[in-house]
N, C-alpha and C positions, 0 to 999 in steps of 0.2 A: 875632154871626152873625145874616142874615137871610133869609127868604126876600123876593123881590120877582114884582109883578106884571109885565105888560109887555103892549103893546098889540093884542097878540091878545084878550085878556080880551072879552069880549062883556058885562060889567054882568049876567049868570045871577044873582047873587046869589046861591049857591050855598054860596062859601065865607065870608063874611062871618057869618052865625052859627054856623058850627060852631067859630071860630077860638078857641081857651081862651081867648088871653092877648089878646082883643079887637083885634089888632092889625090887623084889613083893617078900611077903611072906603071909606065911598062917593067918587070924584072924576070929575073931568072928565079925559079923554074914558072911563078905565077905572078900574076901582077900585084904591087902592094899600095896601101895607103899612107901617106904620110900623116902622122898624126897632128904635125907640126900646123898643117893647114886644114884636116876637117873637120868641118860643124858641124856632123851629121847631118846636114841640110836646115837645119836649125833655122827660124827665123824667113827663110828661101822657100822651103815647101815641106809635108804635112807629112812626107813620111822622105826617109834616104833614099835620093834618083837612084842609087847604084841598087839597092836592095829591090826599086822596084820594076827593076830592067834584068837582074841575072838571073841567067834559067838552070842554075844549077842549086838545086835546097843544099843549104849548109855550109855554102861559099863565105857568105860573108857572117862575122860576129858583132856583137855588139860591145862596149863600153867596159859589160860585164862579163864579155865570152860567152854568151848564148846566141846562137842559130839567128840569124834574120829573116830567113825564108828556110825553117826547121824540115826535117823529112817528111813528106806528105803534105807543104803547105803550096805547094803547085801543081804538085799532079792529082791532090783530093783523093791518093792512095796512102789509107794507114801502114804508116813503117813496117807493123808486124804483116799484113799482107803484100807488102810487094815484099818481102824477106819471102813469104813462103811461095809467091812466086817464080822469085829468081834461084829458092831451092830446086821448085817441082823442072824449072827450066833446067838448070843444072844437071840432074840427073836425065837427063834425056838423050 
């Protein structure tokens, strides 16, 4: 089991030194995880360091390719509202 990056990731560097089992590194265009080395923090601590340091929702996946921090679970705005936010912003 792994977690992976995917290319929302902005290069923050955020996650890459808290990660125990060293497994995020630097690439092109975003950063990735090797799967080879992580244990989701397994065993180490209660939730994934990376998942609970990046400030971008939807960055990272899990295992099964669902969200780790999903839209709305950092900034406490439901998806369908900031969608109609960034509509009403949009038109303006």
């Amino acid at each position: 089991m792994a977690l992976k990056i995917i290319e929302s990731c902005v290069n923050c560097f955020a996650c890459e030194p808290v990660c125990p089992s060293q497994a995020i590194f630097a690439a092109e265009p975003h950063f990735l995880i090797d799967p080879k080395k992580c244990t989701e923090c397994e065993g180490a601590h209660a939730v994934p360091q990376c998942a609970s340091i990046c400030p971008i929702e939807g960055a990272l996946l899990d295992s099964l390719g669902e969200a780790i921090n999903p839209p709305g679970s950092l900034t406490g705005i439901p998806p369908e509202k900031m969608a109609q936010a960034m509509a009403e912003l949009r038109s303006h």
